[in-house]
Backbone bond lengths (Angstrom), bond angles and torsions (degrees), N, CA, C in turn:
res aa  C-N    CA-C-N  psi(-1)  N-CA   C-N-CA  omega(-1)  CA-C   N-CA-C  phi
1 X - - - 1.454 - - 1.530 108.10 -
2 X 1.616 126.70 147.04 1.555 123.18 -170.60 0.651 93.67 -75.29
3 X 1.924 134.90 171.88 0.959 153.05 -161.26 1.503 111.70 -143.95
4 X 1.236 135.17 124.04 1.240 157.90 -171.02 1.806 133.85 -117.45
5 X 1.411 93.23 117.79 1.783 99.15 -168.31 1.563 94.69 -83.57
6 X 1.354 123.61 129.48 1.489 130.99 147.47 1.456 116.85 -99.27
7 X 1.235 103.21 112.18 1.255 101.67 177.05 1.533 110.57 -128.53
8 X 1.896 87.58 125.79 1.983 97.52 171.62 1.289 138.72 -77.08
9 X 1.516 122.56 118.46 1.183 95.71 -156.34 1.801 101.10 -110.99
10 X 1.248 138.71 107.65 1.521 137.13 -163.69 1.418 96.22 -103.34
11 X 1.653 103.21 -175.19 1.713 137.01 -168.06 1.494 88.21 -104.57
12 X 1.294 133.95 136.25 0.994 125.75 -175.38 1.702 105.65 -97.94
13 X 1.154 124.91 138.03 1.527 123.78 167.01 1.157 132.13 -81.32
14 X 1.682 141.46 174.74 1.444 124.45 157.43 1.577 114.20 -76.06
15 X 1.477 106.05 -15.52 1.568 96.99 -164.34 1.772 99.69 -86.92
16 X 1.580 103.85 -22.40 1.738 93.96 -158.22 1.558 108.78 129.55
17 X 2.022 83.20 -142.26 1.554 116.48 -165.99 1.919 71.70 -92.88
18 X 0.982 129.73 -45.34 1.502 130.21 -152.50 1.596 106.49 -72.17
19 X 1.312 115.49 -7.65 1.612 121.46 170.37 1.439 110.21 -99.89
20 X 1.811 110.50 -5.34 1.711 92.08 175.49 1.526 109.41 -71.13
21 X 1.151 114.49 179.44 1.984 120.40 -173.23 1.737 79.99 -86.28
22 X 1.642 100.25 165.52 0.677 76.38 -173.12 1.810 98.52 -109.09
23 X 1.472 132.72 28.23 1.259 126.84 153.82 1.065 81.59 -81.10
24 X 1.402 157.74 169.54 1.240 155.77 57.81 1.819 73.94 -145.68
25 X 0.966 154.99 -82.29 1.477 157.90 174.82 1.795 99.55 -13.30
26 X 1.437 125.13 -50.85 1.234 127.95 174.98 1.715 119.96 -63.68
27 X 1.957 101.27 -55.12 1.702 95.56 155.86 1.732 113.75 -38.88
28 X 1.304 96.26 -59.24 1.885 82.44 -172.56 1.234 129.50 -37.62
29 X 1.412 113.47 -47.26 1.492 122.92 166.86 1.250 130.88 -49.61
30 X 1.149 96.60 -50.74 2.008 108.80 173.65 1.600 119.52 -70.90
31 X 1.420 99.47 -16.61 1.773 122.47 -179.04 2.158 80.59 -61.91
32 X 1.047 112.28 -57.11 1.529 105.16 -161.14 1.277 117.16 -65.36
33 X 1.645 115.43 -11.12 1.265 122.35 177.26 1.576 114.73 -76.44
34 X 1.893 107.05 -52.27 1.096 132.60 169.90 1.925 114.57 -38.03
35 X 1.425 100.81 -44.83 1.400 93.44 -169.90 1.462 108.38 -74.29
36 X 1.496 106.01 -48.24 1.599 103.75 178.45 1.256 109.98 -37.22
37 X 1.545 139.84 -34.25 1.144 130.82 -135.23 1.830 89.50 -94.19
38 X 1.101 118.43 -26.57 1.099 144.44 -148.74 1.657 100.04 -91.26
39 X 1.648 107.20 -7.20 1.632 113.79 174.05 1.596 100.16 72.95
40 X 0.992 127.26 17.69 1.834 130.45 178.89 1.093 119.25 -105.71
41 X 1.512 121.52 113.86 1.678 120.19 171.88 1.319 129.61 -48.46
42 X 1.142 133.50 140.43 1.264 123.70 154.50 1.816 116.55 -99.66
43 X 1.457 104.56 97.84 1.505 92.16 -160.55 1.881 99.25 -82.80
44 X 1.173 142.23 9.82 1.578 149.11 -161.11 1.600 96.83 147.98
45 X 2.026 71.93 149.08 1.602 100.49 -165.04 1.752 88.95 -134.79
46 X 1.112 105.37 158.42 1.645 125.29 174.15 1.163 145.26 -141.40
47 X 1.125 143.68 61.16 1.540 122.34 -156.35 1.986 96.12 -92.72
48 X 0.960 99.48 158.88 2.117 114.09 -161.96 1.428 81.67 -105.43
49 X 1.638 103.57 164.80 1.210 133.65 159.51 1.677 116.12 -67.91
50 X 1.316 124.77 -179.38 1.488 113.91 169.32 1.592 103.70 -87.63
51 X 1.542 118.69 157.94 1.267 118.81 -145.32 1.754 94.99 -86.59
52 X 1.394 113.38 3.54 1.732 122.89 -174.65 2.047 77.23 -73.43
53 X 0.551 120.89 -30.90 1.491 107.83 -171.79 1.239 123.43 -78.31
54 X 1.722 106.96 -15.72 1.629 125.27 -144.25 2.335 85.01 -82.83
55 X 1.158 89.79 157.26 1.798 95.16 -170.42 1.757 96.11 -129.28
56 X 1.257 126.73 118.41 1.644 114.29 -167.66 1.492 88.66 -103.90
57 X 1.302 119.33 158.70 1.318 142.30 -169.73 1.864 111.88 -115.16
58 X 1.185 126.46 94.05 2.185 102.81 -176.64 1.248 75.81 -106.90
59 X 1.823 68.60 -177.92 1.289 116.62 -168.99 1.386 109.05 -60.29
60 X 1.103 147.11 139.89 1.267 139.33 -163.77 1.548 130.64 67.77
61 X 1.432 105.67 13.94 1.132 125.86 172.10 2.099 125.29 73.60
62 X 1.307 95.21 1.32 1.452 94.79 158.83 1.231 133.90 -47.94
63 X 1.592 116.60 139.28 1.723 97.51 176.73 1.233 113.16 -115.90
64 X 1.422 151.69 122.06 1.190 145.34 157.87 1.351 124.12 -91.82
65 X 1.411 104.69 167.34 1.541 105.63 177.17 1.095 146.82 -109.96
66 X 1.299 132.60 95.48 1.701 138.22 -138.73 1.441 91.99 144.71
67 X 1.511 91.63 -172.62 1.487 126.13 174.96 1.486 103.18 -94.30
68 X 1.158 149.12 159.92 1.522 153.05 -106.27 1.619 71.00 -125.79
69 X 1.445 110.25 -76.43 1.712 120.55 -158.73 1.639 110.64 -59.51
70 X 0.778 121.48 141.60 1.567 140.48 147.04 1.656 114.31 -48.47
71 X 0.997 124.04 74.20 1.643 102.36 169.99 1.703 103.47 -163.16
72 X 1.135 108.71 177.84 1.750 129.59 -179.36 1.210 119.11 -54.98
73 X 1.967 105.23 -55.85 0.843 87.15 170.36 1.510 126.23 -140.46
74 X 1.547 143.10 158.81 1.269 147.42 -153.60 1.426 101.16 -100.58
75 X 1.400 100.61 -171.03 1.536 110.68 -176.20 1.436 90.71 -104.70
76 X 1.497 111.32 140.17 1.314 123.49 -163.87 1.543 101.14 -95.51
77 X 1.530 110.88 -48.95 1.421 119.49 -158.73 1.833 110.07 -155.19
78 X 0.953 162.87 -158.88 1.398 163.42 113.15 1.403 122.00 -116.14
79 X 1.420 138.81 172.98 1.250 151.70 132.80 1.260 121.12 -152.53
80 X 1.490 114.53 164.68 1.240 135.85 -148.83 1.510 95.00 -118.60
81 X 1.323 127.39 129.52 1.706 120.24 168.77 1.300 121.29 -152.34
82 X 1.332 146.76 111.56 1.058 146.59 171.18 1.435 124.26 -52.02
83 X 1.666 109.10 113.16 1.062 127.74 -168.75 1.705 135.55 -100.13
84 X 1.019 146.83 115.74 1.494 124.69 170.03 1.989 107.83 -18.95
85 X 1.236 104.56 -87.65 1.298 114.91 171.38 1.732 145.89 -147.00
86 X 1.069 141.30 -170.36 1.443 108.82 -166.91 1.288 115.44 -62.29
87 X 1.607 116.42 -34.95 1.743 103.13 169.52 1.918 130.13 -62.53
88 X 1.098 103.33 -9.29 1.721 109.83 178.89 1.633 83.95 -83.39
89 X 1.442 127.91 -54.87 1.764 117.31 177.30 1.326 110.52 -25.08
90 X 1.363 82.89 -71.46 1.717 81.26 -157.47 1.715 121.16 -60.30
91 X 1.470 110.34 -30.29 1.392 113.81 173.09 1.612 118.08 -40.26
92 X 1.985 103.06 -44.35 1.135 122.57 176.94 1.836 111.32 -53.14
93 X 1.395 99.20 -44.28 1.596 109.48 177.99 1.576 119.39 -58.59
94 X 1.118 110.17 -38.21 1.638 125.47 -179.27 1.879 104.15 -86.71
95 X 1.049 104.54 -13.49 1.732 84.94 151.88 1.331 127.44 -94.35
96 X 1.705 123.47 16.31 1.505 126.95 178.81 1.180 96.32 -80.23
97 X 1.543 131.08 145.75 1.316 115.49 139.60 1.378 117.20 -89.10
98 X 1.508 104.16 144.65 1.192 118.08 177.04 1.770 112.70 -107.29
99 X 1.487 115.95 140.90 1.762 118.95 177.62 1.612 92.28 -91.30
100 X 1.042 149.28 -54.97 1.459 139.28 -122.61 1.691 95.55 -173.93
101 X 1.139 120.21 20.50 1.811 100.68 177.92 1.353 113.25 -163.40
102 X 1.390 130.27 -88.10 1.382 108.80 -139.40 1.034 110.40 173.51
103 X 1.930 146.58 142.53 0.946 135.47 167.07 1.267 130.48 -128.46
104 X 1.641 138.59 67.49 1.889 128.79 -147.50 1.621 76.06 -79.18
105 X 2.171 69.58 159.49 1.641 102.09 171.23 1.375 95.65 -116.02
106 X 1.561 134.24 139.26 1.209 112.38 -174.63 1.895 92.90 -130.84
107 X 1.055 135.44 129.22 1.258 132.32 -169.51 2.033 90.85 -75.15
108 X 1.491 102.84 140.95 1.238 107.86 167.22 1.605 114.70 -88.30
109 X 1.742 109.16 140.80 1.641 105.07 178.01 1.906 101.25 -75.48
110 X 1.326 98.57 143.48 1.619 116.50 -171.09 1.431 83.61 -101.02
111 X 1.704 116.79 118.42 1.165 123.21 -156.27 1.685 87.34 -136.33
């Protein structure tokens, strides 16, 4: 079955995980119920550090500190799930709630 990256992308807070509401923390949970139901794997789950931690790598081996891009908001968390096809993904994607961002489905190359 293909395999599919979801990746969350949020507003980052000062408090954290401890500034999400806390329904939207409860959707998340039930999101895992929802998908099973939905016949969809969850093959890996992720939630990231805050991106003050994130270490960027260039070309030529520089290191900076942050996330590479400029923007609002970061990748919050990812997972990996085996899908019928990219539209069962994304269905899966539209049951996250999101506060402030965003959710790509990115099909993984079957290598």
């Amino acid at each position: 079955m293909p395999q599919y990256a979801i990746l969350i992308y949020e507003q980052e807070t000062p408090g954290g995980v401890a500034d999400i509401p806390p329904e939207v923390m409860e959707a998340n949970i039930r999101a895992g119920e929802l998908i099973a139901a939905m016949g969809v794997r969850v093959v890996h789950e992720q939630a990231l550090e805050p991106s003050a931690r994130t270490r960027t790598v260039h070309r030529g081996g520089l290191v900076t500190d942050g996330p590479f891009l400029e923007s609002k908001e970061v990748i919050a968390g990812f997972f990996v799930v085996e899908a019928v096809d990219l539209d069962q993904a994304v269905e899966v994607a539209r049951l996250l709630p999101i506060v402030a961002g965003a959710v790509e489905v990115r099909p993984l190359l079957d290598v």
